[in-house]
mmCIF entry with sequence, helices, sheets and N, C-alpha, C, O atoms, coordinates in Angstrom:
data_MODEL
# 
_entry.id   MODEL 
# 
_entity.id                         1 
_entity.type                       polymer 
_entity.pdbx_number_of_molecules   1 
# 
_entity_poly.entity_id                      1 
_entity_poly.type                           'polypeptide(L)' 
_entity_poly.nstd_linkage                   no 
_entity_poly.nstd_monomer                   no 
_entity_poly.pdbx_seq_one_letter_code       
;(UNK)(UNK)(UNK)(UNK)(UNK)(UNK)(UNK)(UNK)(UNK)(UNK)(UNK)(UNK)(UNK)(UNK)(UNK)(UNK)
(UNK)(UNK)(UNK)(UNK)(UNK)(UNK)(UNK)(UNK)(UNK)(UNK)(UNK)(UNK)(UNK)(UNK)(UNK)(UNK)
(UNK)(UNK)(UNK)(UNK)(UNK)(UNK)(UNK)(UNK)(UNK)(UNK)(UNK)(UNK)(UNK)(UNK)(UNK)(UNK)
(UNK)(UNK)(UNK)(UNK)
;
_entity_poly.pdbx_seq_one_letter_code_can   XXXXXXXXXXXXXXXXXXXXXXXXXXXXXXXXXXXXXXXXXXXXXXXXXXXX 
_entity_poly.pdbx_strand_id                 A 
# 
loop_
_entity_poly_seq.entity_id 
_entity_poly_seq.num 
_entity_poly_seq.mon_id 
_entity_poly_seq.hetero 
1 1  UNK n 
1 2  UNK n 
1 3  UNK n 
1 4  UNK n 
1 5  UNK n 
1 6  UNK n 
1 7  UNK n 
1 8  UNK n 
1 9  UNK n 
1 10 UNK n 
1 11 UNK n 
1 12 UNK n 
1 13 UNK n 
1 14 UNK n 
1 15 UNK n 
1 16 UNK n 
1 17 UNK n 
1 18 UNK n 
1 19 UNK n 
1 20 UNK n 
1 21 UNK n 
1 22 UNK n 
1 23 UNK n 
1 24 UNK n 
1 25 UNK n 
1 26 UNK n 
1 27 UNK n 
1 28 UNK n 
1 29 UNK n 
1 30 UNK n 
1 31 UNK n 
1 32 UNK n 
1 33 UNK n 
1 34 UNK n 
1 35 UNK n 
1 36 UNK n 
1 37 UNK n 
1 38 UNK n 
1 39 UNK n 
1 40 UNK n 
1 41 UNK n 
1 42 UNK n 
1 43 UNK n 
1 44 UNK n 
1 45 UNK n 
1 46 UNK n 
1 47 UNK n 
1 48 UNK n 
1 49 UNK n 
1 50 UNK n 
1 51 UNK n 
1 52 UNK n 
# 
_struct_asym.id          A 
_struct_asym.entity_id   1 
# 
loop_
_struct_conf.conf_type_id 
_struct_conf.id 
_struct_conf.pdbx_PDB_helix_id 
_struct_conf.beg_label_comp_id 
_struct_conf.beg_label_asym_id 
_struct_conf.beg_label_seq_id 
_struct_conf.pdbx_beg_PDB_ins_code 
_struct_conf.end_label_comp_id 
_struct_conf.end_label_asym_id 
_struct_conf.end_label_seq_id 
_struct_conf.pdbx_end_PDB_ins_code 
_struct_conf.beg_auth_comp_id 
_struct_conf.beg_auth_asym_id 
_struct_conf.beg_auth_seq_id 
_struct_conf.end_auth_comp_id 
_struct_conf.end_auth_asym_id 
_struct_conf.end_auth_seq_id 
_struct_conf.pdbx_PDB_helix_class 
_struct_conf.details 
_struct_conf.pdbx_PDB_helix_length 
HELX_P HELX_P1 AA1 UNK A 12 ? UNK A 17 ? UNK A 12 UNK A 17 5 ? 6  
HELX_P HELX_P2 AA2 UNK A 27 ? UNK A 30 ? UNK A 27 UNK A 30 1 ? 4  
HELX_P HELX_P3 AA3 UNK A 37 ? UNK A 50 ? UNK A 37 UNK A 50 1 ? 14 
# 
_struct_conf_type.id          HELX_P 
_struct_conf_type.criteria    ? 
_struct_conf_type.reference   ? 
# 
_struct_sheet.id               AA1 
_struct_sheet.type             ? 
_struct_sheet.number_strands   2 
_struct_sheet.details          ? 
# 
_struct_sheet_order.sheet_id     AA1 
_struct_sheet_order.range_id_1   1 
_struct_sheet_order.range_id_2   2 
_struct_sheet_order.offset       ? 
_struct_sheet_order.sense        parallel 
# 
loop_
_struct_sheet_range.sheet_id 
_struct_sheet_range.id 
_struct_sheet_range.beg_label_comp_id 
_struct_sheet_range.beg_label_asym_id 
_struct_sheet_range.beg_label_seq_id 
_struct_sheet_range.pdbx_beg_PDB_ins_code 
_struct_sheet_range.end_label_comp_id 
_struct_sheet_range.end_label_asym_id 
_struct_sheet_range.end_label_seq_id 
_struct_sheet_range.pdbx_end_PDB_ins_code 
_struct_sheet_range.beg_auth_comp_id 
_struct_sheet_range.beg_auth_asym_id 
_struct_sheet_range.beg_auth_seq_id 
_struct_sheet_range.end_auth_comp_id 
_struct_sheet_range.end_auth_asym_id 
_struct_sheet_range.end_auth_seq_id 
AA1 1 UNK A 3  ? UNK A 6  ? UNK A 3  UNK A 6  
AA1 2 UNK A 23 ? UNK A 26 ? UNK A 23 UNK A 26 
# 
loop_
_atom_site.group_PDB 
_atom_site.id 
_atom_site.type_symbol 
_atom_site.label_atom_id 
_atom_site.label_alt_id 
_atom_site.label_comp_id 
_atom_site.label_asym_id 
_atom_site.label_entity_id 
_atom_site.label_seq_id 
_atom_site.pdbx_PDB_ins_code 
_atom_site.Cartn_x 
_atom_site.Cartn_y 
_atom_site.Cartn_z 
_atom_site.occupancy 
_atom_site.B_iso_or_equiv 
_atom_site.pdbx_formal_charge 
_atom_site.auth_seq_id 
_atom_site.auth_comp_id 
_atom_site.auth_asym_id 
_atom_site.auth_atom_id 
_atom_site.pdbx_PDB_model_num 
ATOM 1   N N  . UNK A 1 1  ? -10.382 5.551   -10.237 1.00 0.00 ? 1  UNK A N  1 
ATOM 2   C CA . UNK A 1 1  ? -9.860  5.209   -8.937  1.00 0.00 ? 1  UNK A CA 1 
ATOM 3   C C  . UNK A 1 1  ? -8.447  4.647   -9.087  1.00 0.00 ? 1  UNK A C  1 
ATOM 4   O O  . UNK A 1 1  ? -7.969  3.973   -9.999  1.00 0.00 ? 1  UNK A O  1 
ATOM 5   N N  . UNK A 1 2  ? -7.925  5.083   -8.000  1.00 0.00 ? 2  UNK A N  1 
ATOM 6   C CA . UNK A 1 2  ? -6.144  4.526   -7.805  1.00 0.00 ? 2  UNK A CA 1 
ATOM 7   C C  . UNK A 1 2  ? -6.124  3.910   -6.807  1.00 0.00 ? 2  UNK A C  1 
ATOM 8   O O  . UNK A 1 2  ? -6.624  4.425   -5.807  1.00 0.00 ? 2  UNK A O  1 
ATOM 9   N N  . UNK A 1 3  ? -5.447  2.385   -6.719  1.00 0.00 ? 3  UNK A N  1 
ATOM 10  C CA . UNK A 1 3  ? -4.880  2.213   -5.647  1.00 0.00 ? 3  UNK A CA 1 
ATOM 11  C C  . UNK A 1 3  ? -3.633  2.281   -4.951  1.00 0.00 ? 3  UNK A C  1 
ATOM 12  O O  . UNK A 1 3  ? -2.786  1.629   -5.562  1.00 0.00 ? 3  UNK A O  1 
ATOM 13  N N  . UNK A 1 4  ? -3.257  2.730   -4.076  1.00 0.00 ? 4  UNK A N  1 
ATOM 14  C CA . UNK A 1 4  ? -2.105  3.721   -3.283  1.00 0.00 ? 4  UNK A CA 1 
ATOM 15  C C  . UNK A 1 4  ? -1.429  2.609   -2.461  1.00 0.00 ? 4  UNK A C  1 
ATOM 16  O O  . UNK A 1 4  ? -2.324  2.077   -1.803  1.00 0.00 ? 4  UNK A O  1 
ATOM 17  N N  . UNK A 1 5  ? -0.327  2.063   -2.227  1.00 0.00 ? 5  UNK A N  1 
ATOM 18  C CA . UNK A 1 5  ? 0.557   1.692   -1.349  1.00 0.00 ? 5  UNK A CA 1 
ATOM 19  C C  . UNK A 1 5  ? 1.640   2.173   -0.901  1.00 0.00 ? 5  UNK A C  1 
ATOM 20  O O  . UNK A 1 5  ? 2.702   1.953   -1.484  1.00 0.00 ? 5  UNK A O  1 
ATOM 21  N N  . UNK A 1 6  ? 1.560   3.048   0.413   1.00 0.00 ? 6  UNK A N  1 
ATOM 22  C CA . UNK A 1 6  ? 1.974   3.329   0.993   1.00 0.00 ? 6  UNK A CA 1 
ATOM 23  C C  . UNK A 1 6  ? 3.137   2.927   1.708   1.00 0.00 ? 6  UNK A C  1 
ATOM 24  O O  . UNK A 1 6  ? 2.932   2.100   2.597   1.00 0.00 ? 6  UNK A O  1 
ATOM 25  N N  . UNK A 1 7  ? 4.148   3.258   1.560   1.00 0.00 ? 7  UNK A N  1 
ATOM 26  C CA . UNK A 1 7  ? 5.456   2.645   2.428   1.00 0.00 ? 7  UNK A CA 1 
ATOM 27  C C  . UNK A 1 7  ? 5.189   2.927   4.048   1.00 0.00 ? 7  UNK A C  1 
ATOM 28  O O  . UNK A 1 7  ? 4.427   3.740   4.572   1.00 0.00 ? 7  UNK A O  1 
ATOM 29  N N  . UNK A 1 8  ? 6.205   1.839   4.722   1.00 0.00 ? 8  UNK A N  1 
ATOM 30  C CA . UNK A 1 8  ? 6.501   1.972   6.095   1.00 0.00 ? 8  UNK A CA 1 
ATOM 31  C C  . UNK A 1 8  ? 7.190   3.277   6.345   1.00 0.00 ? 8  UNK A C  1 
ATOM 32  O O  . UNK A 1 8  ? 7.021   3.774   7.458   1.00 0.00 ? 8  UNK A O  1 
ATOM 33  N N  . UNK A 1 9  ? 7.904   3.875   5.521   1.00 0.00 ? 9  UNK A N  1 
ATOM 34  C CA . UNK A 1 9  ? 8.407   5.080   5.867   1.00 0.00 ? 9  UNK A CA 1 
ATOM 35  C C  . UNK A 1 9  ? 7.889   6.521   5.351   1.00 0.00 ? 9  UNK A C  1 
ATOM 36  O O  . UNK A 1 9  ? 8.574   7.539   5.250   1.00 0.00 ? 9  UNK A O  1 
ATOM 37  N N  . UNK A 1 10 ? 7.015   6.425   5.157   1.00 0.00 ? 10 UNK A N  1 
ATOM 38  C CA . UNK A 1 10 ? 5.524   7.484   4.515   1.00 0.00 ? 10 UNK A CA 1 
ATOM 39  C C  . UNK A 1 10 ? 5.215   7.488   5.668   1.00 0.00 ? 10 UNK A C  1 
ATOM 40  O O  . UNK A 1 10 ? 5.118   6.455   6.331   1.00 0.00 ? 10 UNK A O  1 
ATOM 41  N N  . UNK A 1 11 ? 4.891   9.277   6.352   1.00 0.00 ? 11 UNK A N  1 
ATOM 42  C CA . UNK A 1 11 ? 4.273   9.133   7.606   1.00 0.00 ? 11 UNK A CA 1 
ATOM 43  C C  . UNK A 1 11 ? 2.778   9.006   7.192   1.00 0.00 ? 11 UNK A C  1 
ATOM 44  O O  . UNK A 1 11 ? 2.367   9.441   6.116   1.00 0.00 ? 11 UNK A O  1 
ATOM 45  N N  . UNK A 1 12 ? 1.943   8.346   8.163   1.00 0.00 ? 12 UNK A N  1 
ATOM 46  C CA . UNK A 1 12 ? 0.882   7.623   7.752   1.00 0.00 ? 12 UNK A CA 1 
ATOM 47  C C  . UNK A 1 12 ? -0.269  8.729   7.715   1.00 0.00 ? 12 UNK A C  1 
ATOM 48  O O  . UNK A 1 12 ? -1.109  8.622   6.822   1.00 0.00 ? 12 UNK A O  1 
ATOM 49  N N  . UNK A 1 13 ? -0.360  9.727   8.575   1.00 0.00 ? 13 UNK A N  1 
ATOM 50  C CA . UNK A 1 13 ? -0.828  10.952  8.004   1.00 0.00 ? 13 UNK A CA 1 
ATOM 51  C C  . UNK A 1 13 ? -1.191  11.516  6.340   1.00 0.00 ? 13 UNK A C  1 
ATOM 52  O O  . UNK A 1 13 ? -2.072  12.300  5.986   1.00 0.00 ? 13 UNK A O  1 
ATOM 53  N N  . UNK A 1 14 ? -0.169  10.802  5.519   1.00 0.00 ? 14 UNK A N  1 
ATOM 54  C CA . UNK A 1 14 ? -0.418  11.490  4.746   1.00 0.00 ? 14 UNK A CA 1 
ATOM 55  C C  . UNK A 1 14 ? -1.772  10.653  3.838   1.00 0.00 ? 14 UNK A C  1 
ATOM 56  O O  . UNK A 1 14 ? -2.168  11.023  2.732   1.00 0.00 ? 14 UNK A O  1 
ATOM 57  N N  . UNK A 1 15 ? -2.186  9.771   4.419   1.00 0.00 ? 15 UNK A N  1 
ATOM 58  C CA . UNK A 1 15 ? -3.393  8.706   4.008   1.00 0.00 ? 15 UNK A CA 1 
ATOM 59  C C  . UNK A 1 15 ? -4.312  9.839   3.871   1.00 0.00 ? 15 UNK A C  1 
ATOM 60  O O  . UNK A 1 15 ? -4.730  9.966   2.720   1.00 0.00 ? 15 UNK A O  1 
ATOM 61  N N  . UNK A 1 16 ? -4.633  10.471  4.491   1.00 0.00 ? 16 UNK A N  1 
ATOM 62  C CA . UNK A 1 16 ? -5.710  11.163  4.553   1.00 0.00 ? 16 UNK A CA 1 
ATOM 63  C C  . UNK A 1 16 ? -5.720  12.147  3.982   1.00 0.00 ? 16 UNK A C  1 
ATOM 64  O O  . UNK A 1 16 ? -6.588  13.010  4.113   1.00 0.00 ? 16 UNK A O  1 
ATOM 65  N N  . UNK A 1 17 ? -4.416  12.227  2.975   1.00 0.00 ? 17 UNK A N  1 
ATOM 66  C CA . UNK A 1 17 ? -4.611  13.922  2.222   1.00 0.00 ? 17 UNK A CA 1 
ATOM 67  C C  . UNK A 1 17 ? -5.065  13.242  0.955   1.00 0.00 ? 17 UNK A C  1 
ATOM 68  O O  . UNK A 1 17 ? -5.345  14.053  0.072   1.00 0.00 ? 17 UNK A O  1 
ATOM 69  N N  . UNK A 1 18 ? -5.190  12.188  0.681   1.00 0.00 ? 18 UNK A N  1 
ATOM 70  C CA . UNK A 1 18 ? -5.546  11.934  -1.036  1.00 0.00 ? 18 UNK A CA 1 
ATOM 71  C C  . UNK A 1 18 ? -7.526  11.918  -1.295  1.00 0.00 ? 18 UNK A C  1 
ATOM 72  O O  . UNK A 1 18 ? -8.350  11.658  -0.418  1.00 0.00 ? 18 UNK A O  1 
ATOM 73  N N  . UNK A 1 19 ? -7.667  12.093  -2.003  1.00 0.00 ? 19 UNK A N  1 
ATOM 74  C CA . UNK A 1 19 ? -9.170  11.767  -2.132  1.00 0.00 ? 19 UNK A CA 1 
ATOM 75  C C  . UNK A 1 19 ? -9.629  11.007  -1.835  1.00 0.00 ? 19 UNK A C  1 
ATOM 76  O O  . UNK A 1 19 ? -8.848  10.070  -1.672  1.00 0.00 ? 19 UNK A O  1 
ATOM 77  N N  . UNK A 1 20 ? -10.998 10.687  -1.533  1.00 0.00 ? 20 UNK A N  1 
ATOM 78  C CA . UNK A 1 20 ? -11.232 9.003   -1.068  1.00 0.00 ? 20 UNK A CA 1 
ATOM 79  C C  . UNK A 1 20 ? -11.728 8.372   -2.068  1.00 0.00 ? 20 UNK A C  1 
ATOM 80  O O  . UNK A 1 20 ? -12.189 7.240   -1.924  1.00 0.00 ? 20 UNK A O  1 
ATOM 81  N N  . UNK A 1 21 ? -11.715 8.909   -3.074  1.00 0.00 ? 21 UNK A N  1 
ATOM 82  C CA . UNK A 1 21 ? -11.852 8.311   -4.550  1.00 0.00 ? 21 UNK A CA 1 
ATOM 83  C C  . UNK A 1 21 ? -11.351 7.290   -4.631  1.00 0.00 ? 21 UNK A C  1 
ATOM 84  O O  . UNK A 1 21 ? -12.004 6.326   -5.031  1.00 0.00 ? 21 UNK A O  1 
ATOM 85  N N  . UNK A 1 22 ? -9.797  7.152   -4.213  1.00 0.00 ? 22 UNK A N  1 
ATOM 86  C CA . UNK A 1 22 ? -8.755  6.325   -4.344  1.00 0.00 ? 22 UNK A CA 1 
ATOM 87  C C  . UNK A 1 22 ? -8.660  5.029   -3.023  1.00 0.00 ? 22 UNK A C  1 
ATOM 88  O O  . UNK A 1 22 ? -9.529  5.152   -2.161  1.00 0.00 ? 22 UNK A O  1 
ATOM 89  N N  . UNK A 1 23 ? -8.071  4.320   -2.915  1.00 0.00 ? 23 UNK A N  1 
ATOM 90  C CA . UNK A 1 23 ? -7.887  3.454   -2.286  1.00 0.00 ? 23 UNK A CA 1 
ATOM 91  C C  . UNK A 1 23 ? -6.705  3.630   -1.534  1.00 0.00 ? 23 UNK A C  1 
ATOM 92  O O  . UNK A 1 23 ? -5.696  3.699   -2.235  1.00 0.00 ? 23 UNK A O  1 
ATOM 93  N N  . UNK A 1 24 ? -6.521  3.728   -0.267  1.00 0.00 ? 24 UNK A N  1 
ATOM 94  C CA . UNK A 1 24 ? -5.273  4.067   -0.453  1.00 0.00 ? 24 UNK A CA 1 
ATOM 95  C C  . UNK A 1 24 ? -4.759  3.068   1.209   1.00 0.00 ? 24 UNK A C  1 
ATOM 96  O O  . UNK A 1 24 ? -5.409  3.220   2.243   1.00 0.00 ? 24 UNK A O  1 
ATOM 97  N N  . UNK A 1 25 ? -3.931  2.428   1.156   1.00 0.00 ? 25 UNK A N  1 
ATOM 98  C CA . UNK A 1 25 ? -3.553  1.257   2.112   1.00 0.00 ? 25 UNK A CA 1 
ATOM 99  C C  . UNK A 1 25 ? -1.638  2.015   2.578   1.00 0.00 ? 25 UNK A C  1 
ATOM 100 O O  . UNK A 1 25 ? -0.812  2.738   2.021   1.00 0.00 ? 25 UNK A O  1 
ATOM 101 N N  . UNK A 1 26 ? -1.745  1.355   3.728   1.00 0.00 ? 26 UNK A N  1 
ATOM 102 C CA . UNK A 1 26 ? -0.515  1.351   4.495   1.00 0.00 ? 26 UNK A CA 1 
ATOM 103 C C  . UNK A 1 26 ? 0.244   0.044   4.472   1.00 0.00 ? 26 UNK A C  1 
ATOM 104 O O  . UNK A 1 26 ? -0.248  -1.079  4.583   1.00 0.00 ? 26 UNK A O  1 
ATOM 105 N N  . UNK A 1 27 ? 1.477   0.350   4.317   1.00 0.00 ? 27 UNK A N  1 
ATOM 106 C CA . UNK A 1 27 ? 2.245   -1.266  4.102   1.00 0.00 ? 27 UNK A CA 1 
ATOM 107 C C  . UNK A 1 27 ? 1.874   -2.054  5.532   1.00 0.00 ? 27 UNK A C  1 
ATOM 108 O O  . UNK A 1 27 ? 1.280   -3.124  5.395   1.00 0.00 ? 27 UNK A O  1 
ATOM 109 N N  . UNK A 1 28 ? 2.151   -1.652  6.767   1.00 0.00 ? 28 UNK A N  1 
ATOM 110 C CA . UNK A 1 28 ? 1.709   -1.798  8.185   1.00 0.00 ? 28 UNK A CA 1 
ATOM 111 C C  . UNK A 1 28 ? 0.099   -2.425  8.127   1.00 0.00 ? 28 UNK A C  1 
ATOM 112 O O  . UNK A 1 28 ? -0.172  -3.503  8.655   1.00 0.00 ? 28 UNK A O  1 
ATOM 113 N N  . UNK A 1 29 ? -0.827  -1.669  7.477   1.00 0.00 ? 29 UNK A N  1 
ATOM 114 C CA . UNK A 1 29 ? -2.128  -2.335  7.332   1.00 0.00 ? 29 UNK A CA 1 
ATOM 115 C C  . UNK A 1 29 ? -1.968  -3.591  6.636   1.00 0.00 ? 29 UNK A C  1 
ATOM 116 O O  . UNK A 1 29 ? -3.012  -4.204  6.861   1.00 0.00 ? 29 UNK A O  1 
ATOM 117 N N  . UNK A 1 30 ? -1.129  -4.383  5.826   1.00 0.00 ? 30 UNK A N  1 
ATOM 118 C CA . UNK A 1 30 ? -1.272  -4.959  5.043   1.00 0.00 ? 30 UNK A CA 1 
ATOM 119 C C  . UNK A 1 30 ? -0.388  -6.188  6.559   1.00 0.00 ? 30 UNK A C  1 
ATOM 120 O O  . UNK A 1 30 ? -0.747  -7.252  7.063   1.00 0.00 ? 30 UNK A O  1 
ATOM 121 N N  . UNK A 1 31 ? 0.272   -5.691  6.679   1.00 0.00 ? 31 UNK A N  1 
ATOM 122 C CA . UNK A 1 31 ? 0.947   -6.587  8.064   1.00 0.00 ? 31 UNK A CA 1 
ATOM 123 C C  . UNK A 1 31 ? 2.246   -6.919  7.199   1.00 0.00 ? 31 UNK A C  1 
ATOM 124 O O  . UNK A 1 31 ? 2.826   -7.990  7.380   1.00 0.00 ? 31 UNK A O  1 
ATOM 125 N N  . UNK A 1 32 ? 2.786   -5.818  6.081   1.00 0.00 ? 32 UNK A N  1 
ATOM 126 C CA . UNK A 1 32 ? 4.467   -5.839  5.830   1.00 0.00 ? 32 UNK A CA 1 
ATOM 127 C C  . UNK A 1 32 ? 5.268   -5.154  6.181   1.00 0.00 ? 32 UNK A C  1 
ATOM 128 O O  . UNK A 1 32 ? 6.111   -4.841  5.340   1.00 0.00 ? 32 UNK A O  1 
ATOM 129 N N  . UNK A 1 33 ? 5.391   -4.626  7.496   1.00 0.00 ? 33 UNK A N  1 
ATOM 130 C CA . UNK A 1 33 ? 6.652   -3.781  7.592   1.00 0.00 ? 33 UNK A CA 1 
ATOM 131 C C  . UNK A 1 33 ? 7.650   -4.838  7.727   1.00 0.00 ? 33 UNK A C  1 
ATOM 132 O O  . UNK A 1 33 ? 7.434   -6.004  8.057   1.00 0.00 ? 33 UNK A O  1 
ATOM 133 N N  . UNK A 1 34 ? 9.087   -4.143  7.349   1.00 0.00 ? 34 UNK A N  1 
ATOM 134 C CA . UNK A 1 34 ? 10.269  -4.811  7.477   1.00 0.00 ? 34 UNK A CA 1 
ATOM 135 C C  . UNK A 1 34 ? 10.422  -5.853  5.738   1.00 0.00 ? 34 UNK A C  1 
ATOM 136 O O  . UNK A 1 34 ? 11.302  -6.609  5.326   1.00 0.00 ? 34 UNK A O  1 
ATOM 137 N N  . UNK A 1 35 ? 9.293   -5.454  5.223   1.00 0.00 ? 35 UNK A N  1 
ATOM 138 C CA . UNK A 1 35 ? 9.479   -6.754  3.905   1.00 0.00 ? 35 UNK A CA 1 
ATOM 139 C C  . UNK A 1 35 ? 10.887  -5.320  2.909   1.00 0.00 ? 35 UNK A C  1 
ATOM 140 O O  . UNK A 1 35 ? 10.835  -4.113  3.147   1.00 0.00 ? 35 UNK A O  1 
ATOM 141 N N  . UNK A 1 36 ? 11.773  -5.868  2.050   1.00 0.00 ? 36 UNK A N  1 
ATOM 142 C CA . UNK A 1 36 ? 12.144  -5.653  1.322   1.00 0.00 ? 36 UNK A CA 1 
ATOM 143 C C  . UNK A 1 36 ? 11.851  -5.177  0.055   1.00 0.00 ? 36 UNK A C  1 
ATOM 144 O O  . UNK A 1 36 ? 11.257  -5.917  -0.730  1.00 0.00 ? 36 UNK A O  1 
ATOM 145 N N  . UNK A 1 37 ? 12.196  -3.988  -0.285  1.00 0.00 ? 37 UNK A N  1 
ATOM 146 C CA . UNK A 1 37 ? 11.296  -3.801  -1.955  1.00 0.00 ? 37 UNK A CA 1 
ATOM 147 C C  . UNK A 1 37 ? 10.837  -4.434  -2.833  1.00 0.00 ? 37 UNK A C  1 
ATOM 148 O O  . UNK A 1 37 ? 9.873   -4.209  -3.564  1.00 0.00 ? 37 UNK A O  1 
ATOM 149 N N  . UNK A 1 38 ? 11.739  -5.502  -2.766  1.00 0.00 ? 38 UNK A N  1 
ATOM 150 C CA . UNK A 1 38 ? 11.534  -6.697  -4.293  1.00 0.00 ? 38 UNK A CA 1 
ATOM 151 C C  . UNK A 1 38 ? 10.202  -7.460  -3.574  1.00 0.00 ? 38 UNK A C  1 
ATOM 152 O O  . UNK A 1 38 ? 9.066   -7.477  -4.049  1.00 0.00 ? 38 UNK A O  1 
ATOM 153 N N  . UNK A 1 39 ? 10.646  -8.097  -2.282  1.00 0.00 ? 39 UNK A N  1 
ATOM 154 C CA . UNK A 1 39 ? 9.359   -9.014  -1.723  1.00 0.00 ? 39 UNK A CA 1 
ATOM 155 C C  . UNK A 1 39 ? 7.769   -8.017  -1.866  1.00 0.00 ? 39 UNK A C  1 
ATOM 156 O O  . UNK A 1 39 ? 6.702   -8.386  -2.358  1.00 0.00 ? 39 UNK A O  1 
ATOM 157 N N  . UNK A 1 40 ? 8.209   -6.339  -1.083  1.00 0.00 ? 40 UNK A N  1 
ATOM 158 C CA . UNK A 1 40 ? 7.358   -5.875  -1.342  1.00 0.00 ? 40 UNK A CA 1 
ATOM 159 C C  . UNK A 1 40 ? 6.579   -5.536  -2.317  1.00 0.00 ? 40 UNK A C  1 
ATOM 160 O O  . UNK A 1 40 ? 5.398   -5.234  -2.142  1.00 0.00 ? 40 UNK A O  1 
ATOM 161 N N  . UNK A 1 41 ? 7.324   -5.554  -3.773  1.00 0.00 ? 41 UNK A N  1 
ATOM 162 C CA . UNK A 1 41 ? 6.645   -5.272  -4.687  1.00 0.00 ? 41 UNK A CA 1 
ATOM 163 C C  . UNK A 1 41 ? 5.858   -6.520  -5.057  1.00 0.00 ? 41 UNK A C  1 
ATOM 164 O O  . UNK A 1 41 ? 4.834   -6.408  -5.730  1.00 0.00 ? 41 UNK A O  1 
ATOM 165 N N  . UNK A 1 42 ? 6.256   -7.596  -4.680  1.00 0.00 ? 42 UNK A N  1 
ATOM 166 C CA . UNK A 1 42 ? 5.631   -9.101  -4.886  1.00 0.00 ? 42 UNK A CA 1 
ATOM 167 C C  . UNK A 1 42 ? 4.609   -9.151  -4.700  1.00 0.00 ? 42 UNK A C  1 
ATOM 168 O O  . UNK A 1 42 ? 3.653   -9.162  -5.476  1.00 0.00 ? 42 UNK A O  1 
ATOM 169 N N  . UNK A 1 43 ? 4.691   -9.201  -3.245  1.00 0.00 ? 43 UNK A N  1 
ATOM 170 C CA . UNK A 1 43 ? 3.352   -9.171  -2.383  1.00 0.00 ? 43 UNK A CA 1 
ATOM 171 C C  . UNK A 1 43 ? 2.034   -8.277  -3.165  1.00 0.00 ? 43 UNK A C  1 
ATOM 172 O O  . UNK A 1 43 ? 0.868   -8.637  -3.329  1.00 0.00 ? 43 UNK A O  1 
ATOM 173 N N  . UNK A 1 44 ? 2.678   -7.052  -3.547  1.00 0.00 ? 44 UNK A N  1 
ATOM 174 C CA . UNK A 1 44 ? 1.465   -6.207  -3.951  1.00 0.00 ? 44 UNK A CA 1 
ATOM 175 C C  . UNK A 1 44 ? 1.513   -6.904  -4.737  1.00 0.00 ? 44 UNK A C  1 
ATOM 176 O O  . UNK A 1 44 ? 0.851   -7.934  -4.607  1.00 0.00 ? 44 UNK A O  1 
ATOM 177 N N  . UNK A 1 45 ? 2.244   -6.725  -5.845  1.00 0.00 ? 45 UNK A N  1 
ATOM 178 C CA . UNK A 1 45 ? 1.770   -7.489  -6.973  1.00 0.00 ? 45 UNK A CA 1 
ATOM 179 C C  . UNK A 1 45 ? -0.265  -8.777  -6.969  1.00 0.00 ? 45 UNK A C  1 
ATOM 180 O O  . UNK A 1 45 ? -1.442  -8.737  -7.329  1.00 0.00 ? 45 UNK A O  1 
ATOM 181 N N  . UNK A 1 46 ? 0.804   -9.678  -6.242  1.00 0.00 ? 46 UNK A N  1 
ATOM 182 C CA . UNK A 1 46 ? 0.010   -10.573 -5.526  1.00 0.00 ? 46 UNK A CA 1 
ATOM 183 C C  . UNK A 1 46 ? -1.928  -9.899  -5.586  1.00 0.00 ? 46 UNK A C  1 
ATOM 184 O O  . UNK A 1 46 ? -2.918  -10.070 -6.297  1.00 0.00 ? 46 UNK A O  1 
ATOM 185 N N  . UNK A 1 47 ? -1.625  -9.276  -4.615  1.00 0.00 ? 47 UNK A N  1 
ATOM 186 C CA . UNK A 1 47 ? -3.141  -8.674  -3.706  1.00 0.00 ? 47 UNK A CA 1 
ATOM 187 C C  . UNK A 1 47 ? -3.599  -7.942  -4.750  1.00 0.00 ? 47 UNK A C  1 
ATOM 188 O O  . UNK A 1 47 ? -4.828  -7.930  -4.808  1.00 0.00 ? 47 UNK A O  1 
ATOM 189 N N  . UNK A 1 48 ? -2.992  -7.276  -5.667  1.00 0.00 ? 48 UNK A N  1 
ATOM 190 C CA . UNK A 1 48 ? -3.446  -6.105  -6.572  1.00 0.00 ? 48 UNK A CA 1 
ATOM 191 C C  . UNK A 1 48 ? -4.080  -7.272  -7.745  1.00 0.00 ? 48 UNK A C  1 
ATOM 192 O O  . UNK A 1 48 ? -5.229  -7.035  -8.118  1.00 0.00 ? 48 UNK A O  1 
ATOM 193 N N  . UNK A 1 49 ? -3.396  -8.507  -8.338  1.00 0.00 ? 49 UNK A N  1 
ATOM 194 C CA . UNK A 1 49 ? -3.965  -9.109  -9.203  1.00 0.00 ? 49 UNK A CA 1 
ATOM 195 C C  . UNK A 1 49 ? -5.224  -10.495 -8.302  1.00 0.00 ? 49 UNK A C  1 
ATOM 196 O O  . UNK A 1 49 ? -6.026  -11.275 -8.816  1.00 0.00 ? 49 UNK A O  1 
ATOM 197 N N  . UNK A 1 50 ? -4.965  -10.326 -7.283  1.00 0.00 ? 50 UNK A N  1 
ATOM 198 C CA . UNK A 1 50 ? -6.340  -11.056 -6.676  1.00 0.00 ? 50 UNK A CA 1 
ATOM 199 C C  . UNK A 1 50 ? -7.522  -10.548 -6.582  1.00 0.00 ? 50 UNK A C  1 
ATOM 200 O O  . UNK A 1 50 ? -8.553  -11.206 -6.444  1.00 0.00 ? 50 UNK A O  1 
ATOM 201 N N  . UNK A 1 51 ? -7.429  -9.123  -6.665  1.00 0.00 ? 51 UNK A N  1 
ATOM 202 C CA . UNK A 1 51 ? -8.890  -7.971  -6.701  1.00 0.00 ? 51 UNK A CA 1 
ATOM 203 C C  . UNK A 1 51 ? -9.778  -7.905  -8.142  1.00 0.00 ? 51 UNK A C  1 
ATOM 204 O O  . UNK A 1 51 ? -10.910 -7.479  -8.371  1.00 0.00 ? 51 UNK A O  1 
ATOM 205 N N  . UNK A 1 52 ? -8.936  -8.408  -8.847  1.00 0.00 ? 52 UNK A N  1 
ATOM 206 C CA . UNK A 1 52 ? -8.997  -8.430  -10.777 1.00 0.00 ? 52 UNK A CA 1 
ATOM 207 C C  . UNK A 1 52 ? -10.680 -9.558  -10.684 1.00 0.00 ? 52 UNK A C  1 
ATOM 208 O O  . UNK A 1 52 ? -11.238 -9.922  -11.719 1.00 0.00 ? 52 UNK A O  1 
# 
């Protein structure tokens, strides 16, 4: 399994072409649009090592 984060500028459509094997989240689901790459990569960071 993969987990997928999806940018705000990924049309969100494309959620549904990956397997559902995978995990796959929208930056918008997460409630980050407008965050910056660096913050954004933080944040995941963050959530991805809280699932551990």
């Amino acid at each position: 399994m993969m987990r997928i984060l999806l940018d705000e500028n990924v049309d969100r459509w494309l959620k549904s072409t990956f397997d559902p094997i995978h995990d796959v989240v929208t930056v918008r689901e997460y409630g980050w649009s407008g965050k910056k790459n660096g913050e954004l990569l933080s944040l995941a960071e963050i959530e991805l090592l809280a699932l551990l």
